[in-house]
C-alpha positions as CSV (number, residue, x, y, z in Angstrom):
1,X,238.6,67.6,35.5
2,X,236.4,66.6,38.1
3,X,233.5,65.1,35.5
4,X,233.3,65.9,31.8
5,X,233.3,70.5,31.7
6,X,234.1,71.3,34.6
7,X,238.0,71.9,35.6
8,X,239.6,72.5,38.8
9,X,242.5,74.3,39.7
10,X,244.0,74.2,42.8
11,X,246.5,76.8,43.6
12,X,249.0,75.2,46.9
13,X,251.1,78.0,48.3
14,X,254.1,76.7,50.1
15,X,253.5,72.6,49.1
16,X,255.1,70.0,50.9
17,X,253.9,67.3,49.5
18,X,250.4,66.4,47.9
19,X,248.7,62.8,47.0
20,X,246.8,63.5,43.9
21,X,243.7,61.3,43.6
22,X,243.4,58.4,40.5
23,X,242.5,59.6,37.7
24,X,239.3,61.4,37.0
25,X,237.3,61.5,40.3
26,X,234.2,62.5,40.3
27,X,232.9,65.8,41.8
28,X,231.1,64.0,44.7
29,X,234.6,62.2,45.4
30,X,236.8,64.9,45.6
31,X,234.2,67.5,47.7
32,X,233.9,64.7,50.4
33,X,237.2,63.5,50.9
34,X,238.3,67.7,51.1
35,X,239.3,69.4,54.1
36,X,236.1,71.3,54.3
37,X,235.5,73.4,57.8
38,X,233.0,71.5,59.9
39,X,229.7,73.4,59.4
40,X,226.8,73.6,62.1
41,X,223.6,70.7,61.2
42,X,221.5,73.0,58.0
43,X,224.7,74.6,57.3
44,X,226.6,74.3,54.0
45,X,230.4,73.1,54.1
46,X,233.1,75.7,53.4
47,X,235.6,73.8,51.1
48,X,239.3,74.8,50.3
49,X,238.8,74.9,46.8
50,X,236.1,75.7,44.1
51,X,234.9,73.8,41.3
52,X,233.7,75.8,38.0
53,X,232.2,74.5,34.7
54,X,234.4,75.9,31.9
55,X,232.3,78.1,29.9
56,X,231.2,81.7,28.4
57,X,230.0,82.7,31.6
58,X,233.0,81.6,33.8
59,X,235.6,82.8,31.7
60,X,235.8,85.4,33.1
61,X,236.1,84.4,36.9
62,X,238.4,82.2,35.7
63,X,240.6,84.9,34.7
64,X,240.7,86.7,37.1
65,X,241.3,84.2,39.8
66,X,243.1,83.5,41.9
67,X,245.0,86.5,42.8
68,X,248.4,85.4,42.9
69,X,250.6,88.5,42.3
70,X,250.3,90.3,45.5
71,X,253.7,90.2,47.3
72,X,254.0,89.0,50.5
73,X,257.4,91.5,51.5
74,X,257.6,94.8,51.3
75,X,260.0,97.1,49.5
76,X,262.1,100.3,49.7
77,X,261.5,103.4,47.5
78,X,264.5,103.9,45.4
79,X,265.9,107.3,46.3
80,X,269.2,109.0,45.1
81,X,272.3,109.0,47.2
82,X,275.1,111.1,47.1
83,X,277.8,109.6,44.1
84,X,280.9,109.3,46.2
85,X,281.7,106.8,49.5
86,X,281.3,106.8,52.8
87,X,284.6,105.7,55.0
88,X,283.9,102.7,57.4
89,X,286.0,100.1,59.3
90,X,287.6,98.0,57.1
91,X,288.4,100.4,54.2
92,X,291.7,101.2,53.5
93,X,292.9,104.7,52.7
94,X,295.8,105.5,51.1
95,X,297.4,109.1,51.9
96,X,300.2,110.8,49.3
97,X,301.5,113.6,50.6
98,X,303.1,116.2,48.4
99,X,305.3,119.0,49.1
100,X,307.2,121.0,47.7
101,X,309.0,122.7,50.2
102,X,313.4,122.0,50.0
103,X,314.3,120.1,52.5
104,X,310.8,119.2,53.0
105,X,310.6,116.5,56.3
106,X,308.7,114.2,53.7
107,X,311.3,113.8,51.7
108,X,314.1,115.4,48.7
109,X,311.5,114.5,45.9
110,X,308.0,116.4,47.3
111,X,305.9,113.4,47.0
112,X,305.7,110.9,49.7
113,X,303.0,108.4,49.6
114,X,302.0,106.8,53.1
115,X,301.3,102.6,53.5
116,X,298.0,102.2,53.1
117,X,296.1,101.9,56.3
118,X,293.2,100.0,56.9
119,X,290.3,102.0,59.2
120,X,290.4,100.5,62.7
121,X,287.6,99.5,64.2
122,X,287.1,102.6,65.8
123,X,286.9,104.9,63.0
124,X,290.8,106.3,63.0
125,X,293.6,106.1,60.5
126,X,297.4,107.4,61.8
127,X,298.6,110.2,60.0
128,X,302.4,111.1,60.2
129,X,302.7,114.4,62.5
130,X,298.8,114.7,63.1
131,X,298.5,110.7,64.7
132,X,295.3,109.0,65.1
133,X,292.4,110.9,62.9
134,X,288.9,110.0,62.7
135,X,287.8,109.6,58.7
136,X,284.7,107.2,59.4
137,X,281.6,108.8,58.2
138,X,283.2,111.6,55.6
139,X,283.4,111.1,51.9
140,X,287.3,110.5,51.1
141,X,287.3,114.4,49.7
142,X,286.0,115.7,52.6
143,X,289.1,112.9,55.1
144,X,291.5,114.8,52.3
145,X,290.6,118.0,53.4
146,X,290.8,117.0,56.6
147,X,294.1,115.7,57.1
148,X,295.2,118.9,54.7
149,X,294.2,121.5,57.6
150,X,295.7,119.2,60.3
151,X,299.2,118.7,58.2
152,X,299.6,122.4,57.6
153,X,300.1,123.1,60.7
154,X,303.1,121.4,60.6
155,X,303.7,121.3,56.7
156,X,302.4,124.9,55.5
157,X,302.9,123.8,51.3
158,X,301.3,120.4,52.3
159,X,298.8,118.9,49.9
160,X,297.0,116.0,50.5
161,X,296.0,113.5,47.9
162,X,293.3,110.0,49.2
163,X,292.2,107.1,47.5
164,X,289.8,104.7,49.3
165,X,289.1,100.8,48.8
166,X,286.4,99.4,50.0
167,X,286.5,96.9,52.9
168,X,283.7,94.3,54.0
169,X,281.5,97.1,55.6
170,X,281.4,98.9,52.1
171,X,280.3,95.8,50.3
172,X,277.0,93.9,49.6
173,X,276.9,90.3,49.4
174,X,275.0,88.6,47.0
175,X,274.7,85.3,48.9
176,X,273.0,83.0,46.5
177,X,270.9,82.6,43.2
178,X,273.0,84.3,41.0
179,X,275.3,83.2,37.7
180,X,278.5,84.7,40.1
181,X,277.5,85.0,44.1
182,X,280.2,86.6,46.0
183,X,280.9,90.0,47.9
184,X,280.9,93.0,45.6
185,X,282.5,96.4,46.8
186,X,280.2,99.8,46.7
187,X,282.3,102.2,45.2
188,X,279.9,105.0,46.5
189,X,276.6,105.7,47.6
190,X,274.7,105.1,45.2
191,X,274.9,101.6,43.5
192,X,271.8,100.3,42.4
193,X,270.9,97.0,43.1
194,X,270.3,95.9,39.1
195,X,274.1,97.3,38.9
196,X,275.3,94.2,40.9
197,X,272.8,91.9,39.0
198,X,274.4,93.0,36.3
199,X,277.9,92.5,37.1
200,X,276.9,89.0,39.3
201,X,275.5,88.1,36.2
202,X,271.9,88.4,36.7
203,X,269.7,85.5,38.7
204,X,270.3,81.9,38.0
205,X,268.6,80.9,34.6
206,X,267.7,78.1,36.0
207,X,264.8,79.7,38.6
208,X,261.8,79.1,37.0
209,X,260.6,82.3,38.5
210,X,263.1,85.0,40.4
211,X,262.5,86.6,43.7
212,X,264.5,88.8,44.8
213,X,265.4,89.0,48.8
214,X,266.8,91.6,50.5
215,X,268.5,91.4,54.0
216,X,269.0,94.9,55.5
217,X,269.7,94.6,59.3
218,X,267.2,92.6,60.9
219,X,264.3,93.3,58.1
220,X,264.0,91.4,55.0
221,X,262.5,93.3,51.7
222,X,260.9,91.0,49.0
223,X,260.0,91.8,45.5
224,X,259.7,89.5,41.8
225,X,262.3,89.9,39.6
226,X,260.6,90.8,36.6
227,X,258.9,94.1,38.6
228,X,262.8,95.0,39.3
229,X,263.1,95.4,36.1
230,X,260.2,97.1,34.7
231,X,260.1,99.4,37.7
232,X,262.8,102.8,38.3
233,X,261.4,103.2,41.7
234,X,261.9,99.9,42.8
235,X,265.7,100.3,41.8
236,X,267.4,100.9,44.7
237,X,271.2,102.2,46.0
238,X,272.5,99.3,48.1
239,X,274.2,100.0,51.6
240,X,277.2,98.5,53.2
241,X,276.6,95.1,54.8
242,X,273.2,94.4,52.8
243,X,272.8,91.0,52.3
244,X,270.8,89.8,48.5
245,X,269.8,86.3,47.0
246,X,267.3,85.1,45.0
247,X,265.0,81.9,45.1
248,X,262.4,80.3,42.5
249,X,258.7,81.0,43.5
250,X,257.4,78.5,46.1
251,X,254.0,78.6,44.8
252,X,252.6,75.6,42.8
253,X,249.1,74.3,41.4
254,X,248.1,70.7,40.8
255,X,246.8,69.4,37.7
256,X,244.7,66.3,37.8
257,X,241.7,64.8,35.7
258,X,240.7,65.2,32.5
259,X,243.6,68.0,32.1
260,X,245.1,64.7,31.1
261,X,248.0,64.8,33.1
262,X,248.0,64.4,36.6
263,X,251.0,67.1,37.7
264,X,252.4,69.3,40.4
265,X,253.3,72.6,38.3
266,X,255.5,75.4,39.6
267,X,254.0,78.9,38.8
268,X,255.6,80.6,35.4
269,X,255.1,84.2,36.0
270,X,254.3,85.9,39.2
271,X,250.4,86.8,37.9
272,X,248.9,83.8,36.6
273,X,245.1,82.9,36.6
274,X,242.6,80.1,36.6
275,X,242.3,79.9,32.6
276,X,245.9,80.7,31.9
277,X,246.8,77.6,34.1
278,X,244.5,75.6,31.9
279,X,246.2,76.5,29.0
280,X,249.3,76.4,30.2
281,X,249.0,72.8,30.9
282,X,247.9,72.5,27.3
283,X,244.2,72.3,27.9
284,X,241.4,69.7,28.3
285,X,240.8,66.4,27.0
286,X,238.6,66.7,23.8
């Protein structure tokens, strides 16, 4: 309250630190000690803030302002990927080969599983009588059918069977802000992001307000929590190597005068307005 009906609501995006004033300044006080942009001699200052007398006809200004919900990141369009995995570096493959050929070269039972081998940096894994094959970049049906038509060459009754485990470049890390951060393996292309929330635990209950960062090479991707949710589209498949966390809104209002507290206040919700404020901070002094 600046004087008896009127209220002020100042919404700080981003506050450092703020020295509230004592008590319930007057109007006069508080315009001439603002940081109002110098105006030309006849000119009217151009304040920082507004002042509005709480009543009928202000309601509905106060409502509506300020705008508070518009995001300041952009984000990606969910769009559905392909349900199985994509081989990278780091993965390890593991190759049984059965045959059942007497006599067979892999052995007197006809199944011979291989050590697992982790995907070298270059893309390869080494076969037994094929060598060095490139698997980075095919599903691990379409490495199995590979290494099939190369080992039949040598092996006619070979068959092939591939199981793949994700290594660091088939994982997304949820850095921070959640119940259970860690890395979490992609098990194919097409993990949504509210599928690791879930298994991370969801955001920390104790962010007043989620945001939801998103690290994808050298672009971040913003977006609140609570649209996440109520959103399909914004429900995207996570790729190797993304990076997530989530943070508490950084906006914050002050509430001073006779709102009869005098209070830096973190925003509840990612809309709020003038009048909801007000109530929020359980109203004026009678």
């Amino acid at each position: 309250m600046l004087v008896p009906r009127f209220a002020a609501v100042i919404a700080c995006f981003a506050l450092a630190s703020c020295g509230l004033p004592r008590g319930a300044g007057f109007q006069s006080e508080i315009l001439a000690a603002s940081n109002a942009n110098t105006a030309a001699e006849g000119e009217e200052p151009v304040y920082d803030f507004a002042v509005y007398e709480v009543n009928r006809d202000t309601l509905p200004i106060l409502q509506g302002w300020p705008v508070t919900g518009d995001d300041t990141l952009p984000w990606i369009v969910a769009q559905e990927q392909p349900a199985s995995l994509m081989i990278a570096a780091g993965d390890t493959v593991q190759v049984t080969i059965w045959d059942a050929e007497e006599n067979s070269i892999f052995g007197a039972t006809g199944v011979t599983p291989l050590q697992p081998e982790v995907v070298s940096s270059n893309g390869r894994i080494f076969v037994p009588y094929i060598g060095d094959l490139r698997v980075t970049g095919m599903s691990p049906s379409t490495a199995r059918q590979r290494i099939e038509e190369e080992l039949i060459r040598t092996v006619p009754s070979a068959q092939v069977q591939l199981s793949v485990e994700p290594g660091r470049s088939n994982t997304a890390n949820l850095a921070f802000g959640f119940a259970a951060p860690g890395l979490y393996p992609l098990l194919d292309r097409n993990v949504k992001i509210l599928d690791l929330f879930s298994q991370a635990g969801g955001p920390n209950p104790e962010l007043n307000s989620p945001q939801v960062r998103l690290v994808r090479g050298s672009r971040t991707f913003g977006i609140p929590f609570e649209r996440l949710l109520r959103e399909p589209s914004a429900n995207i498949a996570l790729r190797g190597g993304d990076r997530v966390y989530v943070e508490d809104d950084a906006r914050k209002f002050i509430a001073l005068g006779a709102t009869g507290t005098q209070t830096v206040v973190d925003f509840p919700e990612v809309e709020f307005s003038a009048i909801e404020a007000l109530a929020f901070i359980g109203g004026v002094n009678a």
